[in-house]
N, C-alpha and C positions, 0 to 999 in steps of 0.2 A: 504494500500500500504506500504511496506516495503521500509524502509530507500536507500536499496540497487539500489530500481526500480526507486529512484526519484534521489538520485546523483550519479556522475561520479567520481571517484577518477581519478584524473589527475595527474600523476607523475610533479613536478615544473618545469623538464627540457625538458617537452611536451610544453609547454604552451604556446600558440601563440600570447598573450597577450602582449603588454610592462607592464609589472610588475608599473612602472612610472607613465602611466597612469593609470590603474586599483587605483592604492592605490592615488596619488594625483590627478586625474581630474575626476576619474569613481566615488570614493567611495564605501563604502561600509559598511554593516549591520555586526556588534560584539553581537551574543547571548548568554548569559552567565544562566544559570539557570536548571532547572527539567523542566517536561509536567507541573506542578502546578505552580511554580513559577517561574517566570525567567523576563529578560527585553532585549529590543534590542537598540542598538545606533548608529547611523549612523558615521562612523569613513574617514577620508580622510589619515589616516598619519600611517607609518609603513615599515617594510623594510624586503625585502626577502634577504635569504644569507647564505651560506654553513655553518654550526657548527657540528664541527669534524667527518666530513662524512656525516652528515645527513642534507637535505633541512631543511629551516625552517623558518619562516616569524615572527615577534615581530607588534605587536602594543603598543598602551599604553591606558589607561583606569585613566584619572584625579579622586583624590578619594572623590571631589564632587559629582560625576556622579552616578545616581543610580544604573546603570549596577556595579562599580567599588564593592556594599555590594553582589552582585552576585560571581562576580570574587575573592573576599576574601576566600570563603565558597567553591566555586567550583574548582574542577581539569582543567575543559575542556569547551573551548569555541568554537565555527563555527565562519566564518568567510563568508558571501557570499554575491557576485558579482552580479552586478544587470545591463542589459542595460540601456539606454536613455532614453527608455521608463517608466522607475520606478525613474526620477529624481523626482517627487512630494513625490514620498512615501519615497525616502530618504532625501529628505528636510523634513517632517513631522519628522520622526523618529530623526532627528537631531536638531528638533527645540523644542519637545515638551518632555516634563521629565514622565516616565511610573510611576511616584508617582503618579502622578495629570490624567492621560489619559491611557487607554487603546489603544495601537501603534495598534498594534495586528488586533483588529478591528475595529480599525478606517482606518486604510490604507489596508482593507482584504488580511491579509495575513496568512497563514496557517503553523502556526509550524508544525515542527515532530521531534518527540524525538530521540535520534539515541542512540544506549544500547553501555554501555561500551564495549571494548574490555577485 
């Protein structure tokens, strides 16, 4: 399956969302990496907001965090939003460090690689 067939590009001024909630009470998965190595971390903090014409969202990545040796190396990270129903999986991802555990399959979730532009 293709990148294309599994997400939706949503323009930020679609978004039916409170931004507020999503990023402070939803949370949400930061993946930073390639198909071979990469890590994810469950993120609650971050802020959407206009820079110079263009939508654009910031998190932050403490450089404890083993995602943060991801993010050093890499250009490009995803960002994705999970219902109610995945609060176990992002309590796991946010409680346990992908040095010591595999996130991945332990809470069965299934990357996909998306190609540069």
């Amino acid at each position: 399956m293709k990148p294309a067939e599994i997400f939706n590009s949503i323009s930020p001024d679609k978004l039916k969302q409170n931004p507020f909630q999503l990023i402070g009470n939803d949370w949400f998965l930061i993946t930073v990496g390639n198909r071979e190595h990469y890590n994810t971390m469950t993120a609650g903090w971050g802020s959407f907001c206009v820079l110079w014409n263009k939508a654009a969202l910031t998190t932050f990545i403490r450089p404890s965090r083993y995602t943060f040796e991801f993010a050093e190396v890499n250009l490009f990270f995803t960002l994705c939003f999970f219902g109610e129903e995945h609060r176990k999986t992002l309590s796991y991802c946010g409680t346990y460090s992908g040095r010591h555990v595999d996130k991945v399959t332990e809470c069965n979730l299934s990357p996909v690689e998306i190609p540069d532009e």
